[in-house]
N, C-alpha and C positions, 0 to 999 in steps of 0.2 A: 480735690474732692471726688468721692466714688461715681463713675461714669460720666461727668464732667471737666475731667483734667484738662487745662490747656483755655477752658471756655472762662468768659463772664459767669458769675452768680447769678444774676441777674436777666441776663437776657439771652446766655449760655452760647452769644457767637465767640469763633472760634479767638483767642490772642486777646482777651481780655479778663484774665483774672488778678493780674496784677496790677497794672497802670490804670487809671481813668478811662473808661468807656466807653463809647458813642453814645451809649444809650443814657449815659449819666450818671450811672452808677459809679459813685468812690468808695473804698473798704477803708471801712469805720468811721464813715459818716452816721450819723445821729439819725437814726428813727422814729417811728410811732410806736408805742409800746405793744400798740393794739394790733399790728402787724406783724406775720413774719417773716425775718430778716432774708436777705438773698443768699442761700446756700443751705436754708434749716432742709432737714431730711424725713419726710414721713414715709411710713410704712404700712402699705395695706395687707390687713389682716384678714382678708379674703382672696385676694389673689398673688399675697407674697412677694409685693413688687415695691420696690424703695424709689421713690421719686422725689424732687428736691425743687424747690420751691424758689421762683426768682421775684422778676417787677411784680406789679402792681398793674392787671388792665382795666379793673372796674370794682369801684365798690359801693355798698347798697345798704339801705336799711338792714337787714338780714345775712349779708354776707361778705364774702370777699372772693375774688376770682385774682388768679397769681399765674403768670407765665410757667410752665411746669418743666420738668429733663427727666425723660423718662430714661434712666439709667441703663436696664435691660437692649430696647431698642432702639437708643441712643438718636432719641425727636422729643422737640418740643411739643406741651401739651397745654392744654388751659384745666387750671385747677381749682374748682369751686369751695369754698370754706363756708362752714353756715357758722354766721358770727355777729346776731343781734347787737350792735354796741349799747343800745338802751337796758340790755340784762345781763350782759358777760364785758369781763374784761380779761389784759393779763398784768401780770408784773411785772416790772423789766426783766428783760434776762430768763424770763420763762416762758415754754412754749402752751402748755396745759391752760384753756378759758374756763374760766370761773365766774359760776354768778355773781350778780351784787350782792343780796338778798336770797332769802328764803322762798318769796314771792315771784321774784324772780325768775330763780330756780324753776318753778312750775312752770311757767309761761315757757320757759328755755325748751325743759325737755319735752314738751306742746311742741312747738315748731322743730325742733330735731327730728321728730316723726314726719312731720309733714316735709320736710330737705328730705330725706329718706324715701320717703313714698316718690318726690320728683325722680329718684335716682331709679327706681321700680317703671314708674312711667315710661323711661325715656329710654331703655333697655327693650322695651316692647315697641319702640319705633325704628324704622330703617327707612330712611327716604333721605336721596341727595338733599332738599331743601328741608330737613327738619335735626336740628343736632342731636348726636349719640351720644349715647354713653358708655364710655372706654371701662371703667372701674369706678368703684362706692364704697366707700369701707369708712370703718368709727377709727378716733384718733387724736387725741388731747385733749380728750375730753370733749370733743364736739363732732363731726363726718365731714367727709369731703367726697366732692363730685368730679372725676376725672372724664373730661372730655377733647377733643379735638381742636388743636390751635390752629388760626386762619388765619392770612395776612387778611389787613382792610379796614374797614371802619363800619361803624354803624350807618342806618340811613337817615337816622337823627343827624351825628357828626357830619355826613356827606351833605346834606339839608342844612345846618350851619354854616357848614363854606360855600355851598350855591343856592343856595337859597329853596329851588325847585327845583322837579326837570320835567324835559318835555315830556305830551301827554303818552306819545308812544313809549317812553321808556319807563315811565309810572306806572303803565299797564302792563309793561311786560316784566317789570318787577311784581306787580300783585300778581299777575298772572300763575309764577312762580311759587309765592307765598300762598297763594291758595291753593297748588296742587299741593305743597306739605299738608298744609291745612286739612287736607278732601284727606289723606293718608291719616292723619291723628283723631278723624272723626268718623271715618269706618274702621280704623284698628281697633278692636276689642280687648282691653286689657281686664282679665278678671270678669268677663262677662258684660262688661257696661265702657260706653262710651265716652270719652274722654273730649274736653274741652280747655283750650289753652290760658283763656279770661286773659288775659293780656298782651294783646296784641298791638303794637306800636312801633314808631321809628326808631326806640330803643332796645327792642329783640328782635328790630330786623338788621341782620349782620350782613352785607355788602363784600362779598370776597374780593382778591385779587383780580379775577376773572371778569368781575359784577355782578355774579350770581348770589342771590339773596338764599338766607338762611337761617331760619327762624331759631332764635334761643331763650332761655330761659324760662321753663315750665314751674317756676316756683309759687303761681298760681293757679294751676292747672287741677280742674277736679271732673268728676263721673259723673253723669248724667243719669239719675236712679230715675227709672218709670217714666221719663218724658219731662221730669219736674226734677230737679235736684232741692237737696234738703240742708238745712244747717249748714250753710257755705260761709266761709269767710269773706268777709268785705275787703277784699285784695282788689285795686284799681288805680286808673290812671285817670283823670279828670279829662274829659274832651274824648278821651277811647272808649271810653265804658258807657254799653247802655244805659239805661233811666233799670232796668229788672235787676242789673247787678250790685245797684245800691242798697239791696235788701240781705240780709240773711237768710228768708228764709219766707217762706207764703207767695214767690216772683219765679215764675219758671225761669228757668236759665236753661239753656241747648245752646248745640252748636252756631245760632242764630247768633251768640252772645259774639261769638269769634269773624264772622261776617260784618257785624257794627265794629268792631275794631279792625279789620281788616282793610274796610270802606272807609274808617275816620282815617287810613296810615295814609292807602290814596289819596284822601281829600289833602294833607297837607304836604303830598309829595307836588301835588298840583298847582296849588296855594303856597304854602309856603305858610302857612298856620294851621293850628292844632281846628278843630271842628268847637263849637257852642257845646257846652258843657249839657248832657244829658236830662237834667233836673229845671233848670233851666228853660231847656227846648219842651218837659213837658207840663210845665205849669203854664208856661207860653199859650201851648196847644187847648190844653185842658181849660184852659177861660175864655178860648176863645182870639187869640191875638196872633200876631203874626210871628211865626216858628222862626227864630233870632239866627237858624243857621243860614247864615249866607250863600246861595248856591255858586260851585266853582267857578262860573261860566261867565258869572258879576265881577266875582276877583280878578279875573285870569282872564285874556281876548285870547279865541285860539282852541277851547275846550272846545270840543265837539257835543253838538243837545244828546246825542245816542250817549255818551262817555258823562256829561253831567247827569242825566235822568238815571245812571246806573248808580252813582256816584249816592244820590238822595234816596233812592232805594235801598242799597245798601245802610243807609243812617236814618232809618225809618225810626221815629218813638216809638210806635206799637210795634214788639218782636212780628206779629203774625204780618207783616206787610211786608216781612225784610225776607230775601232768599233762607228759606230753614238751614242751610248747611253749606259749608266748603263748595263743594260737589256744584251745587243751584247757581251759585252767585259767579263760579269761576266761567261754567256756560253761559250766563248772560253777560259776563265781562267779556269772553270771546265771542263773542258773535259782535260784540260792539269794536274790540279789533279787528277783528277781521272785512268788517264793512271801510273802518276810517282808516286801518294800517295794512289793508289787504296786500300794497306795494311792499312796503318795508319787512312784512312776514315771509313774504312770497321770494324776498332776496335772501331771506336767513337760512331760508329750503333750500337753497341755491338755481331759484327759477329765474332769477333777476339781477339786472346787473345795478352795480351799485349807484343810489339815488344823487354821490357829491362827483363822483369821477367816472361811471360808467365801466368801472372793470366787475365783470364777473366772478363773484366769488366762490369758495367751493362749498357745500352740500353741508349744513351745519355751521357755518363759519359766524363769529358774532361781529368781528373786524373785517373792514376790505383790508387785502393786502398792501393795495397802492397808497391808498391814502387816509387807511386809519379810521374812519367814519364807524360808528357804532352802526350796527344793522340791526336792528329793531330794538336793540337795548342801548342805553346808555352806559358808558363803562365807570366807573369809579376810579379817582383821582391815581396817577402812578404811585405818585410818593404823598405820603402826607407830612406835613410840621412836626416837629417835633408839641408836644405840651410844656409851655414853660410855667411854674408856677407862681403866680403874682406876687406871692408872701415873701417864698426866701430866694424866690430867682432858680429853685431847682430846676435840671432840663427831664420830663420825664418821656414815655413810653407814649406816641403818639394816640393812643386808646386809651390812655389812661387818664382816670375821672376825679381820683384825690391824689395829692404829693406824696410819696412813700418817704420825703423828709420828713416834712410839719404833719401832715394828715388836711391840708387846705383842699377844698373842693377845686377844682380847676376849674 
């Protein structure tokens, strides 16, 4: 296959195009129709660049994301597909999506602008902790999002295998996440401010490294006048404030991306999602006691500076909570800084290391001697394979349905 010779379809390491895979993949094993298959080729019509299409690392109400080979510069890439299955399908054996419906149809080409516009969005950012976008281009009938592939896992996934992690490594993962954050809320795209509306443990990506990396802007919208207007009700239950429930008469600001950035911590902490928005303000609103549990009842160990930041950030009333990235990321660091003042102070390289005493060097996230994360936590070396409960397929450790059956994993 063109710029893949020698590689898997699929997961495009080297000596697997022929035999059975590590990754699982067999040629001409039986698919989803609604998928496509490992080795299809598309073609961007904007930048001229033929890229071929493997596993399966995630997929969503709205789309599908695929292991990519960029043929030209010969690396793997993550390739986003916008692919409703409530309003498109395909046929076997073809790659072109088509609606069900007439009715459909509108709805379809509705959301194909709004993927589009993410692709626009996300061209206008640059920040280590916020994902790029490599190429965007129309193509079978639908668009695709060409972005940056990353060993690792989600910090949902990572929070399925360990349940939490300690508070200094929670912090220094938001930490992170709010300085993209602070970069997507003073970047000005087109005049007006931009806001992510969904922020959670499942667009927070965990590299090899354990540097976090926020993805997925496909609910991302502008901030018109201090008040956004006619927004879609795009949300996560337990991330999303009580203002996001609305269409439209509920300001929404960067305040929106703070409440989800604070509900990610609460449950890197915990080890659960936060009390559902609606909820917490019927609660309030009559008078009764606000059903969110504060961290520090869950979990022995939280520090009050690092819980009182924690309920701040999950305030019902927007106006109580940090206005922005920027607010909330300073009052999270001054609360590191007081409780993890040692563990910071070793990452600077002022300090020798808190499990074995060796000195590490200037920047370092690991001791050399013995491994111990210095103020972060690192994420898991290898993860499991995903096996599928259905038909026993073995898939792509990230990945969310079977690329045999289409079963949710």
């Amino acid at each position: 296959m063109t710029g893949a010779e020698g590689r898997c379809p699929a997961c495009f390491q080297p000596g697997g195009d022929q035999n059975r895979c590590d990754c699982g993949y067999e040629p001409g094993e039986a698919l989803s129709p609604l998928l496509l298959p490992p080795g299809t080729a598309i073609r961007s019509d904007t930048s001229d660049q033929e890229y071929q299409v493997g596993l399966v690392l995630g997929t969503g109400g709205f789309g599908v994301t695929y292991l990519g080979w960029d043929s030209r510069s010969e690396r793997r890439l993550a390739i986003k597909e916008y692919l409703p299955r409530d309003q498109v399908g395909r046929s076997a054996n073809a790659t072109t999506v088509r609606p069900h419906t007439t009715e459909a149809a509108v709805v379809f080409r509705h959301g194909l602008v709004r993927f589009q516009q993410e692709a626009e969005v996300l061209r206008a950012f640059r920040h280590p902790n916020v994902v790029s976008e490599l190429d965007s281009f129309a193509a079978n009938g639908t668009a695709y999002l060409v972005m940056p592939y990353y060993e690792g896992c989600t910090l949902s996934q990572y929070l399925d295998e360990r349940r939490r992690l300690e508070p200094s490594a929670a912090v220094a993962v938001t930490l992170s996440v709010l300085d993209g954050l602070r970069h997507v809320h003073d970047t000005n795209v087109e005049g007006k401010r931009w806001m992510h509306r969904d922020v959670k443990p499942d667009n927070v990506f965990l590299r090899s490294d354990s540097s976090p990396i926020l993805i997925d802007f496909g609910a991302a919208r502008a901030e018109v006048g201090g008040r956004s207007r006619d927004m879609s009700v795009v949300l996560t239950s337990g991330y999303a404030p009580y203002e996001q429930y609305f269409s439209s008469g509920r300001a929404q600001g960067p305040w929106v991306d703070v409440y989800g950035c604070a509900a990610t911590l609460y449950h890197a902490l915990t080890g659960e999602a936060p009390a559902n928005a609606p909820d917490r303000h019927d609660a309030v609103s009559h008078g009764e006691r606000d059903p969110l549990v504060p961290p520090a009842e869950l979990v022995t160990g939280i520090p009050s500076r690092l819980n009182g930041a924690v309920l701040k950030g999950l305030a019902v009333d927007y106006r109580s909570r940090p206005q922005d990235a920027r607010q909330f990321r300073e009052h999270l660091k001054g609360v590191a800084t007081t409780e993890y003042g040692a563990s910071e102070t070793a990452r600077q390289g002022g300090a020798a290391c808190p499990a074995c005493g060796a000195q590490p060097r200037k920047g370092a996230r690991f001791c050399k001697r013995c491994g111990r994360a210095l103020f972060r936590e690192a994420a898991p070396a290898s993860l499991p394979d995903n096996v599928c409960s259905f038909c026993q397929a073995r898939m792509h450790h990230s990945a969310r349905y079977c690329n045999r059956c289409g079963q949710r994993l």
